[in-house]
C-alpha positions as CSV (number, residue, x, y, z in Angstrom):
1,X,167.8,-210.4,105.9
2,X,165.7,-212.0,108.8
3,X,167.1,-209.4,111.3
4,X,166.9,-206.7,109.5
5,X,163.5,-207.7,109.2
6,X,162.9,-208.3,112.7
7,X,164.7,-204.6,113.5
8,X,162.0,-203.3,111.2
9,X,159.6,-204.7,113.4
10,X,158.2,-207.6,112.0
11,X,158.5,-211.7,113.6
12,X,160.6,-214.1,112.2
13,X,160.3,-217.3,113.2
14,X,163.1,-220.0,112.0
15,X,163.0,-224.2,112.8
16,X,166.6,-225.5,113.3
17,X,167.8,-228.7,114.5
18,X,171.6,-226.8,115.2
19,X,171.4,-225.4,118.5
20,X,174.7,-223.1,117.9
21,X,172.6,-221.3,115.0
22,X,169.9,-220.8,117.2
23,X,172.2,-219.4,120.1
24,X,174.0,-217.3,118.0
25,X,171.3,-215.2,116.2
26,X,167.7,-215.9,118.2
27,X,166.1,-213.6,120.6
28,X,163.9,-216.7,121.9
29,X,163.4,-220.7,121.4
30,X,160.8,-222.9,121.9
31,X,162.3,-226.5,122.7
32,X,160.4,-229.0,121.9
33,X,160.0,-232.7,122.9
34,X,157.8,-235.6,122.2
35,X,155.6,-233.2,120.6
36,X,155.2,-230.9,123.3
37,X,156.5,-227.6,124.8
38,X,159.9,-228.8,126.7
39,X,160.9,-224.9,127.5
40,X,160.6,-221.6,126.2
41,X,162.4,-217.6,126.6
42,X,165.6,-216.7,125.8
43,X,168.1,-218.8,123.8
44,X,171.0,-218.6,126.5
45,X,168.7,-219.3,129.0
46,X,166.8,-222.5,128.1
47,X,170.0,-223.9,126.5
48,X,171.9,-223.8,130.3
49,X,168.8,-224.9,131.8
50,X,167.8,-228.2,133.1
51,X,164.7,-228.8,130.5
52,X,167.3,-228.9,127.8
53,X,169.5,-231.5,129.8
54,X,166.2,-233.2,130.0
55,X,165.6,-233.1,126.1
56,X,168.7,-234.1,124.4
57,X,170.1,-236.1,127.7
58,X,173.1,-234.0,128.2
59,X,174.5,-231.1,130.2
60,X,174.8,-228.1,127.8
61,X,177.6,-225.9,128.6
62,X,177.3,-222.8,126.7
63,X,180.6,-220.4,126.4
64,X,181.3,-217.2,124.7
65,X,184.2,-216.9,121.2
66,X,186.3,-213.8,121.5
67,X,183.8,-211.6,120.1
68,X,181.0,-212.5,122.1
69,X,178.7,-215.0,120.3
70,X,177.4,-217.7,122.3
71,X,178.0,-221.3,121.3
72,X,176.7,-224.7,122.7
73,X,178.9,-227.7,123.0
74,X,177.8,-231.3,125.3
75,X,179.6,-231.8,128.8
């Protein structure tokens, strides 16, 4: 429903605490930390990044299932 929503034009905007949701169908996140602005852009991208090691105190290593769909697991 939200993307075909979003296809239509409009802005969704979804708060999830599960990172592989949020890889799997955003466009964009905003990580947040101790009530600030941590990172922001695409979901791929801020996940891998160093702000997100920064956040949850782990490397992220982000791979790809057989059909394509990201997902996020510790290292």
């Amino acid at each position: 429903v939200l993307r075909a929503a979003v296809t239509a034009g409009k802005t969704a905007v979804v708060v999830s605490h599960d990172l592989n949701l949020a890889a799997r169908f955003g466009d964009r996140i905003a990580l947040l930390h101790d009530g600030g602005l941590a990172a922001e852009g695409p979901c791929v991208e801020v996940l891998a990044g160093t702000a997100a090691k920064g956040v949850f105190g782990v490397e992220l290593v982000l791979g790809h299932h057989d059909e394509g769909t990201p997902f996020v697991v510790p290292k």
